[in-house]
Structures are given as structure tokens and as C-alpha cells.
FIFIKE-335539 format. One record per residue (C-alpha): residue in three letters; x negated, y negated, z negated. Coordinates in steps of 0.05 Angstrom, whole numbers, padded with zeros to 5 digits, always signed. Layout:
BEGIN
ALAXYZ
...
// end
This chain:
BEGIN
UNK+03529+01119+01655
UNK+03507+01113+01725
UNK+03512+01047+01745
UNK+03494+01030+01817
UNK+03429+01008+01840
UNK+03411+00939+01863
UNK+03420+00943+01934
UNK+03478+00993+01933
UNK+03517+00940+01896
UNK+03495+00892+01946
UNK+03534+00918+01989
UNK+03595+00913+01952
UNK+03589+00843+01940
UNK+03578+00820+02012
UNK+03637+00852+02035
UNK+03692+00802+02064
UNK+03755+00812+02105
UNK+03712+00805+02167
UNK+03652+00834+02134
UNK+03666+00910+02138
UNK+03610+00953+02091
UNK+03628+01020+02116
UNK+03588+01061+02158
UNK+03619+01118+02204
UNK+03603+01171+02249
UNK+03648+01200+02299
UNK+03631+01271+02328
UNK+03664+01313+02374
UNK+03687+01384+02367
UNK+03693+01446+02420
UNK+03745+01498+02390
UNK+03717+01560+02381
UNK+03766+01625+02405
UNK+03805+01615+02343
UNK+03811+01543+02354
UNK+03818+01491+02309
UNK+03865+01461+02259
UNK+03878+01399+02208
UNK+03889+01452+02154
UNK+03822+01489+02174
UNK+03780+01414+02167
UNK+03819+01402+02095
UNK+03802+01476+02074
UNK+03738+01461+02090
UNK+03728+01399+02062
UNK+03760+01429+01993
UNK+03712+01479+01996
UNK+03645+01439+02000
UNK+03664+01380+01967
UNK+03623+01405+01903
UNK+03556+01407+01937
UNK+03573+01325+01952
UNK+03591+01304+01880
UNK+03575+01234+01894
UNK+03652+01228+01938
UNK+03693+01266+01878
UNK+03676+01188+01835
UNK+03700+01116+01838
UNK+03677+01046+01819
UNK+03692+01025+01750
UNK+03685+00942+01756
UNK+03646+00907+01702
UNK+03705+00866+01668
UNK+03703+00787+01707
UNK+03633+00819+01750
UNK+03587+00800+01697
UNK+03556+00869+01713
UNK+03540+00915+01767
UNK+03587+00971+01780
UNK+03577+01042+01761
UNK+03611+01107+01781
UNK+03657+01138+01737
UNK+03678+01214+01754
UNK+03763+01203+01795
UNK+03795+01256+01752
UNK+03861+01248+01802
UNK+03809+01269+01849
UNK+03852+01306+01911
UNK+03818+01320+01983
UNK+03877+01307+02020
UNK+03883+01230+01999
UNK+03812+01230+02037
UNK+03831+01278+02104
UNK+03887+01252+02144
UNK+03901+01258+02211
UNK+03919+01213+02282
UNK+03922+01229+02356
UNK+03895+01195+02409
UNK+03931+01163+02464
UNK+03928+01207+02541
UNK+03882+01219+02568
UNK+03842+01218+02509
UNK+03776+01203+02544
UNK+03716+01162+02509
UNK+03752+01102+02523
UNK+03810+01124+02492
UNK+03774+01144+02428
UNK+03735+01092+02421
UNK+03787+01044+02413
UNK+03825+01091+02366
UNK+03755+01101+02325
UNK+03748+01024+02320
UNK+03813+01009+02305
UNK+03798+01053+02241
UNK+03733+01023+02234
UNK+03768+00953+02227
UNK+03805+00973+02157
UNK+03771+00976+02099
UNK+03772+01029+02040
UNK+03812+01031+01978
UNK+03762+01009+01923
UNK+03811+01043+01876
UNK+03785+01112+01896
UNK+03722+01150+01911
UNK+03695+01106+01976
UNK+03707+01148+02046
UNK+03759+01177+02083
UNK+03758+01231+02138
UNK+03805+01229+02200
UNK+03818+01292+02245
UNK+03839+01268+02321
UNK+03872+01312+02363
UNK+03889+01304+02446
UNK+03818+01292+02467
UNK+03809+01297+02543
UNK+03794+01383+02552
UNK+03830+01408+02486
UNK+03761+01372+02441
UNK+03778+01347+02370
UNK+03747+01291+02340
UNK+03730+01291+02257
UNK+03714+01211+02245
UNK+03682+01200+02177
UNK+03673+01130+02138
UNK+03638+01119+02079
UNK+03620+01054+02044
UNK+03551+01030+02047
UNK+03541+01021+01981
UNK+03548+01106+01978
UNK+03500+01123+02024
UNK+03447+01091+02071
UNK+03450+01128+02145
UNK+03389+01185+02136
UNK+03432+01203+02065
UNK+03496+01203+02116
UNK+03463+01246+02167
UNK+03437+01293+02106
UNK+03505+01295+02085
UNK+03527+01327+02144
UNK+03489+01398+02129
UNK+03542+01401+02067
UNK+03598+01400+02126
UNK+03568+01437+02182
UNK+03542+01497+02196
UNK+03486+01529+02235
UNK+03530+01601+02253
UNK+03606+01588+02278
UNK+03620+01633+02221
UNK+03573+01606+02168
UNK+03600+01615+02097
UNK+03557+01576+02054
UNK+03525+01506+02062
UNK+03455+01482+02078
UNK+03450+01448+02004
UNK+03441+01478+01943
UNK+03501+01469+01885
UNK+03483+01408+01841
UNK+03469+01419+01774
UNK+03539+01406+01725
UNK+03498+01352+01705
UNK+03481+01322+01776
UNK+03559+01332+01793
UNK+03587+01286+01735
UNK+03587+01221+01737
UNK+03612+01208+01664
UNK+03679+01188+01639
UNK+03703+01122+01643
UNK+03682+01069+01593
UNK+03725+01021+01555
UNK+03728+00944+01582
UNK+03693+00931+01507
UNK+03638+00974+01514
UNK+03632+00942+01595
UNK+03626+00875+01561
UNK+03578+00888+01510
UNK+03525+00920+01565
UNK+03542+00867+01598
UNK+03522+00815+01550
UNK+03462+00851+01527
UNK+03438+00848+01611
UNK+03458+00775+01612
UNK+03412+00748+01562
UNK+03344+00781+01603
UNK+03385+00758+01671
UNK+03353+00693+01679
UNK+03280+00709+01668
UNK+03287+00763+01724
UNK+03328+00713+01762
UNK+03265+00669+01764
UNK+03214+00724+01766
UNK+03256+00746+01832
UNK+03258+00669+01869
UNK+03192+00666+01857
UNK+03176+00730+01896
UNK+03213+00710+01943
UNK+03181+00644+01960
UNK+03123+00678+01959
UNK+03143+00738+02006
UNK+03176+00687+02052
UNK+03116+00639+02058
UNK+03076+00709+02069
UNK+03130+00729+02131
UNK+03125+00673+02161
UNK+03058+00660+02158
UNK+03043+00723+02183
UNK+03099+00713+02242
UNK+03063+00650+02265
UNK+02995+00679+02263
UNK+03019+00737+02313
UNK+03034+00719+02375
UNK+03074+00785+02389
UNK+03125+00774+02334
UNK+03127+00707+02331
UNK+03191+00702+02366
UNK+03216+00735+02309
UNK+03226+00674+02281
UNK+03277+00645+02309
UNK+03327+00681+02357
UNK+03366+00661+02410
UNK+03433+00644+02418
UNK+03480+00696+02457
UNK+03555+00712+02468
UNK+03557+00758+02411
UNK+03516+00714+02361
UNK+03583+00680+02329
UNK+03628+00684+02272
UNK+03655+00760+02273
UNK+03728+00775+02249
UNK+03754+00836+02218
UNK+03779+00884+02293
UNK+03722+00938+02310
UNK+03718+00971+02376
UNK+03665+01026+02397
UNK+03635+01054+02457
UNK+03591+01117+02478
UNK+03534+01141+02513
UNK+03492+01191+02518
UNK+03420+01203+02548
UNK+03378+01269+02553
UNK+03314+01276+02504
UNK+03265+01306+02547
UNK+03267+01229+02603
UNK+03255+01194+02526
UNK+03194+01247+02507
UNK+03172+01235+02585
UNK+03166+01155+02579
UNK+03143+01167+02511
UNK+03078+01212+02538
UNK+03075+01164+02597
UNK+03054+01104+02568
UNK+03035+01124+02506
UNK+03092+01088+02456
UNK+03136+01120+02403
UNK+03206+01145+02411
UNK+03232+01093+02385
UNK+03201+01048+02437
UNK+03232+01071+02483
UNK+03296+01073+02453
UNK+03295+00996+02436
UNK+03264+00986+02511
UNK+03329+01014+02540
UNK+03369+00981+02483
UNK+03331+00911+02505
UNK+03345+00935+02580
UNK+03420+00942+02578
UNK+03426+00879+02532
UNK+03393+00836+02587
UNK+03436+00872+02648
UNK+03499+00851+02603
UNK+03465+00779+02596
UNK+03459+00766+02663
UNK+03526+00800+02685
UNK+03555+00742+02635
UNK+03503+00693+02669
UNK+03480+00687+02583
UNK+03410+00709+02592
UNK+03370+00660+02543
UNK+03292+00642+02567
UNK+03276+00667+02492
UNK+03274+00748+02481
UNK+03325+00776+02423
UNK+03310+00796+02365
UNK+03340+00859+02325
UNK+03325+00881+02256
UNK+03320+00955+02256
UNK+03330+00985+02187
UNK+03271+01032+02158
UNK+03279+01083+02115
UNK+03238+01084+02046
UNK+03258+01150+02027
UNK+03209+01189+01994
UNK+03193+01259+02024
UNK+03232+01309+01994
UNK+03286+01261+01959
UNK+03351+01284+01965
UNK+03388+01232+01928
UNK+03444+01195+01966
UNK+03433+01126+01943
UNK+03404+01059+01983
UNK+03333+01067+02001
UNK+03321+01014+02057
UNK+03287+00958+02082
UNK+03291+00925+02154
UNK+03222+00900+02205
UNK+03240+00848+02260
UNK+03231+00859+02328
UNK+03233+00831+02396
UNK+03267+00860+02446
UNK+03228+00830+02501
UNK+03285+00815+02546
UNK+03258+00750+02575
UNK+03208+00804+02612
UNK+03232+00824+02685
UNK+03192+00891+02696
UNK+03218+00942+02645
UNK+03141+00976+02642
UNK+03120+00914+02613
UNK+03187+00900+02572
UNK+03166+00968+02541
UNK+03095+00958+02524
UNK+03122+00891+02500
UNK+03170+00921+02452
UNK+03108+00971+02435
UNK+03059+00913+02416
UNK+03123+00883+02377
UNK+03138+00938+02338
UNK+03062+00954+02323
UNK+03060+00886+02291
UNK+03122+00891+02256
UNK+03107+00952+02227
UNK+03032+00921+02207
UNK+03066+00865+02182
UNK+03112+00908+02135
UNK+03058+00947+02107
UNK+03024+00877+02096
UNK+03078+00858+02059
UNK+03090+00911+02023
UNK+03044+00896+01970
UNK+03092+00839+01945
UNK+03154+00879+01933
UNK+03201+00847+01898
UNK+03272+00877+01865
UNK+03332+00872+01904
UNK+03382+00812+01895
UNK+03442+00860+01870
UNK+03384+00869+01812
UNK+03378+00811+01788
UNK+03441+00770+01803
UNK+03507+00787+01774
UNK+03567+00806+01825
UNK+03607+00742+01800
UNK+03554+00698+01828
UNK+03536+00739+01887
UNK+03612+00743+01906
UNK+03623+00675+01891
UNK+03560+00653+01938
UNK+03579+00702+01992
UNK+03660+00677+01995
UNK+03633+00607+02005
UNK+03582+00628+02063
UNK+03636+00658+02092
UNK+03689+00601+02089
UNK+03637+00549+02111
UNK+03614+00614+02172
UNK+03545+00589+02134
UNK+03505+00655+02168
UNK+03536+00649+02237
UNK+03509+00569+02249
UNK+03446+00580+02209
UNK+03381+00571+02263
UNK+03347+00640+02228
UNK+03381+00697+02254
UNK+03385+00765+02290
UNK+03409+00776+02351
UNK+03435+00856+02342
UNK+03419+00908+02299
UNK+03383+00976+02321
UNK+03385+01035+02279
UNK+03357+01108+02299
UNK+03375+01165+02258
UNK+03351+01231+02284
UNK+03382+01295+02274
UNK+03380+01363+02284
UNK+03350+01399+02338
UNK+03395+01461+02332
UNK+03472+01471+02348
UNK+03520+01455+02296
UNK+03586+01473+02285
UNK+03648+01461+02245
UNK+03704+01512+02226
UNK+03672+01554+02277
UNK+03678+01497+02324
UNK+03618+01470+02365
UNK+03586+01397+02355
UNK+03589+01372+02424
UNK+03572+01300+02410
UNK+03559+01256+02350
UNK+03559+01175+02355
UNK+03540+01139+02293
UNK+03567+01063+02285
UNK+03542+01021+02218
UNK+03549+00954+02193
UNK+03562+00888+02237
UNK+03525+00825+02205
UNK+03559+00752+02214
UNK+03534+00720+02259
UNK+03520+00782+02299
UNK+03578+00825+02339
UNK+03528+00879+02363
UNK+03499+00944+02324
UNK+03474+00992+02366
UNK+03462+01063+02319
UNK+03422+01125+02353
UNK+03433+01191+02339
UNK+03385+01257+02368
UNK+03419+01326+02374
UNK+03389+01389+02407
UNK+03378+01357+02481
UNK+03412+01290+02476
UNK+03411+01219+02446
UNK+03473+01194+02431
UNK+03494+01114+02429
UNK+03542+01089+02389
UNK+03555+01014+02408
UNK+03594+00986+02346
UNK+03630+00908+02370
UNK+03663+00857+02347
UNK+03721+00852+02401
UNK+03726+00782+02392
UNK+03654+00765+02406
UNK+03638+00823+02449
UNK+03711+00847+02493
UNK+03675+00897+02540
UNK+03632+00937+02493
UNK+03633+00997+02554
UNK+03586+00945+02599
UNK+03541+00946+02543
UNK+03545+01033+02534
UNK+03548+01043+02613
UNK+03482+01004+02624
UNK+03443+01050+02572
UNK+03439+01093+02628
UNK+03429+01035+02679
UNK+03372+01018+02635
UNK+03337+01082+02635
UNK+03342+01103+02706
UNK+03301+01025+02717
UNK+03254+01050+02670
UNK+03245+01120+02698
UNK+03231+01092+02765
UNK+03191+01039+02747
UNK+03144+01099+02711
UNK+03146+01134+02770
UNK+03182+01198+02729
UNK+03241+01200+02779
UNK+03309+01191+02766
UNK+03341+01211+02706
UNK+03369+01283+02671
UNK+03437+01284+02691
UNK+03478+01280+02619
UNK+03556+01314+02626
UNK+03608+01276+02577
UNK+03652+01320+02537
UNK+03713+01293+02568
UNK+03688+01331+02635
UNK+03699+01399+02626
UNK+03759+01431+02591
UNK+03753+01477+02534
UNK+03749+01561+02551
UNK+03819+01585+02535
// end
């Protein structure tokens, strides 16, 4: 049987009807000269779906949640209940689509069936397609998602054969379906050794907490990190998404990067902690305290392949009560230095996840009653937004012999937190996806139109000029 892991069903259990655990990315296609169609996508979907195995199986409930989950192989399996199709509204610009993608972002899957769907959207502005994918969390963490993406896409327009090798028969089968008896009695035989690990897990977590924030308080550069302001979007979220875009080039990121001597990702939280602050002020919200994000890490092994969970999340400030973005950014650089010290401090007291050790009954019961009481949204200890980078390839891809043209990632919104801001590099580019709660955040385009705003301050603050001029795909219209 292959029953999830601990923080895969995590995820399951903290989902809510505001609490959406899907992740999706959106990307945009140019037709090649024998365009594009629906039935080309769903061909090619059927095709490849065997190198994926992991979306041909289902959940298979432990009976009352007494145990974690497990897959079971969906022998009703058929692509087309996953691949549908939907058109955007004229003139099918970024605005247009993103309020289409997060309108399907705000539903959530069909536990009764293998755990994604895949949307083909035609009438983008120039004769574009978009292919939207969503996928629960609890099937894949975002690197596994953007490995997943070499089973669908193709280096050559007229590529035959995936990236990925064929899974082994065994690798592809998840296992038949067990009987509710034979559930219970694993069940029961987990229960008895549940409460020792239950105590052997709140002890290490004491002890990693008193750790954390002893560490936090000892350094001055992350001891912010303790307690975050409150903002606009730091409020209970409800179940509407909305998304917005934008795009920067690679090479002004690699130049700021050289200049000052900071990582990528610097830079990239610098500008996401520039354009947070610029929609702050426009709102006259700016608190005296910086924000904090958690920005998930990836644990992954080098060379593993498997598409299950494998991360953690470091804390870090995004400096926005500094004026100067120079300093904002070596701000964010002595943050994340500590953050990333304080991890590997902590490291050494690794304890198992809570999906581990505590049933879903009592997870799901705990979680429902956060929720109703919006427990996570009042509580003092929070996060302002999320920040996720995910890079990608530095080659053109294509689809059905159709060129990527654009690819913006969205992922999980937290209660209490109506922001997540996912990154995405490919070939020149960096693409932003801004993922919102509506409710909490009704302008999400402020937020992707200062990304921009934000780097050209930090360009000409560096004295590296203005920046590389980025075109949208909804400028130019598709070769006929």
C-alpha cells in the first residue's frame, strides 16, 4: 500500500472551504504554423500520462480518519474528466485571464478522483492559448510541479518522446483498493504506538520552539521575525482567488545580484518587499514594523525524482520599514543569511511532521474549529505573505509544437494571509505570479504593476540604469 506521507496528508487535513490546498500554474502558448487545438492538448496529455503515474490514482480514506490516506490505482481512470476547456472574456489580455485563472483557482478538486485538472483557454489577446494546471498539494510540492512539466513539454516543437524516463510497472501502480476491514485493522495496529509518538513529537516541538525563538531574540536581524505586523491583507481569507502577472528580465536580477554581492533570491524578495511597501503606502497601511514572509525551501535530495512533499519554510524580513532600496536589499541579505544559519542550526532537532503522528480525525477536527473561531487570522504570531521561487528552465519549451511564452506559478494562501507571491525563471525572464484573496486584497494588479516599479528604484539606486524592457504576450499577435 502506499499510504501518504506525513506532510502530504497534512495538507489534506487543513483544507477548508476558504482554505484552498491546490497549487497551479498558468502558462501561455504561441501556436506554432499548425496551430493549436483542445483535441491536440488531450492527445497529448493521453499520451504522457504514463510517465506521471502518480495522477492515474485516488485517495482511499481510512474508514472515520483514524488513518492517513493512501493512494489506490482509479481504474475508471479517463483523461478527459481531467482536460476541459473555457474561453476567456475579449480582449483576453492578462487582466482578463487572470480573473478567469482565479476564478478556477477558487474551486476545489473532486477528492473522489485522482487530484488535478487541466483547463485549455482559448481567445487570448494575439491568437495565444493558455493550458492552466491545478494539482493538490498533498500530490506534489512546487520543484516536483515544475519537474512535472518536462513529462508535458518539449524541448523541439516536434519532440516525440518526453524528458522522463517510463516508470517501472511497479513505480506506476499504486495497488488495488483495500477493504474498509483491512483499513481498520492497520488502523488499529497504528493507534496503539500513536500516543507515544504523539508525546515524543510535542516534546520536539517545545524544544525546537524554545530553540527558534531563542535564536530569533539573540539575532538582531531576524528578530522581527517574531512577530509581524498587521496589514490589509493579514485577515480572515474566504474561498474567491484572483491572480495577477508580471514579468522582469534575468540579466537586471544577475546585475543587482553581482552588484552588491547578494543571491538571486535577494533580490527577488527586495523587489517583492519593494512593491509591498509602494502598495502600503498607496493604501496609507505602511506599518513602522517590516513584514515578514516565510519562503518555502526545498529538502529534496539531489537526484530524487519522487513527487512527494519534501519542504520546510525559513522566516524572513522583508525590510520594508527601510526607505532606500540599497539598504532594504542588503537588509533582506543579512535576513536571509541568518535565517538560513538559523535553519541549519536547527536542523539538528528535526522532528516528524504532525500528519505523522496525529490521526486526520483529530487534525480535521482541530483545524474546523481554528477555522470557525478564524483562530490563525487573530493569533499575534503570524506571516505577513508567502514568497516562493521556483526556477526553471533556461531553454525554450514548447507544447504540441506550440511555444511557452510565459509561465506564472500561484500556490497556497494561508489564513490569516491574502498574499502569495510564487517566482518562476524561464530562458530570459522572471515571471510573478501574485495569487489574492479578493476580499482582503481587491487590486492584486497594484501589487504585479509595482514589481516593475520596484526594480527600476532599485536599478537606479545601484546606479545600473533603468531597466530591460520586458514585452507582454498580449502585445504582439501571433504569425499567421
Amino acid at each position: 500500500m502506499k499510504r501518504l506521507g506525513g506532510t502530504d496528508a497534512l495538507f489534506l487535513s487543513l483544507e477548508t472551504p476558504s482554505w484552498h490546498q491546490h497549487i497551479a500554474g498558468l502558462t501561455v502558448l504561441e501556436p506554432g504554423p499548425n496551430g493549436l487545438t483542445f483535441e491536440d492538448v488531450v492527445q497529448k496529455i493521453t499520451d504522457r500520462i504514463g510517465y506521471c503515474p502518480k495522477f492515474t490514482w485516488k485517495l482511499k480514506e481510512s474508514p472515520l480518519g483514524f488513518d492517513r490516506p493512501m493512494w489506490v490505482d482509479d481504474f475508471d481512470f479517463d483523461v478527459r474528466r481531467h482536460v476541459r476547456r473555457i474561453a476567456v472574456p475579449s480582449p483576453g489580455g492578462p487582466r482578463e485571464l487572470g480573473e478567469l485563472a482565479g476564478n478556477l483557482a477558487s474551486t476545489q478538486l473532486d477528492r473522489n478522483r485522482p487530484l488535478w485538472e487541466i483547463w485549455y483557454i482559448e481567445g487570448l489577446a494575439g491568437g495565444r492559448v493558455g493550458v492552466m494546471m491545478k494539482y493538490h498539494h498533498c500530490l506534489l510540492d512546487g520543484v516536483a510541479g515544475a519537474s512535472l512539466a518536462t513529462v508535458v513539454l518539449d524541448l523541439e516543437p516536434g519532440a516525440c518522446d518526453p524528458l522522463l524516463p517510463m516508470p517501472s510497472d511497479e513505480e506506476r501502480a499504486a495497488g488495488p483498493e483495500p477493504s474498509n476491514a483491512q483499513l481498520l485493522t492497520e488502523a488499529v495496529r497504528t493507534g496503539i504506538r500513536r500516543p507515544f509518538r504523539m508525546a515524543r513529537y510535542m516534546t520536539g516541538l517545545a524544544i525546537k520552539s524554545v530553540a527558534l525563538v531563542d535564536n530569533a531574540r539573540k539575532d538582531e536581524e531576524n528578530r522581527a521575525i517574531l512577530r509581524a505586523p498587521v496589514t490589509p491583507f493579514n485577515g480572515p481569507i474566504g474561498p474567491r482567488r484572483e491572480l495577477a502577472f508580471s514579468s522582469i528580465a534575468m540579466a537586471d536580477v544577475v546585475a543587482l545580484k553581482k552588484a552588491h554581492g547578494v543571491k538571486v533570491n535577494d533580490v527577488v524578495l527586495a523587489i517583492c518587499g519593494g512593491t509591498l511597501r509602494r502598495y502600503l503606502e498607496k493604501h496609507d497601511e505602511l506599518p513602522e514594523a517590516p513584514l515578514v514572509t516565510a519562503v518555502p525551501v526545498s529538502t529534496r535530495a539531489e537526484g530524487d525524482t519522487t513527487f512527494d512533499n519534501q519542504i520546510s519554510n525559513m522566516f524572513v524580513s522583508l525590510a520594508t520599514d527601510v526607505v532606500d532600496p540599497v539598504e532594504r536589499l542588503q537588509a533582506i541579505n543579512r535576513s536571509t543569511t541568518s535565517a538560513k544559519e538559523m535553519t541549519k542550526a536547527l536542523s539538528a532537532r528535526q522532528i516528524q511532521s504532525l500528519g505523522e503522528v496525529a490521526s486526520p480525525l483529530i487534525l480535521g477536527t482541530a483545524i474546523r474549529a481554528v477555522y470557525r473561531t478564524q483562530l490563525m487570522a487573530k493569533s499575534p504570531v503570524r506571516i505577513n505573505t508567502l514568497v516562493s521561487n521556483v526556477p526553471g528552465p533556461q531553454v525554450p519549451l514548447y507544447m504540441c509544437g506550440a511555444k511557452v511564452v510565459g509561465i506564472y506559478p500561484s500556490s497556497v494562501i494561508l489564513e490569516g494571509m491574502g498574499v502569495n507571491i510564487t517566482v518562476f525563471s524561464y530562458l530570459d525572464r522572471i515571471d510573478f505570479g501574485i495569487h489574492v484573496d479578493p476580499d482582503l486584497v481587491p487590486d492584486p494588479w497594484v501589487i504585479a504593476d509595482g514589481v516593475t516599479e520596484a526594480l527600476t528604484e532599485l536599478m537606479v539606486a545601484s546606479k545600473l540604469g533603468s531597466p530591460t524592457e520586458v514585452h507582454s504576450w498580449s502585445e504582439e499577435t501571433v504569425p499567421a
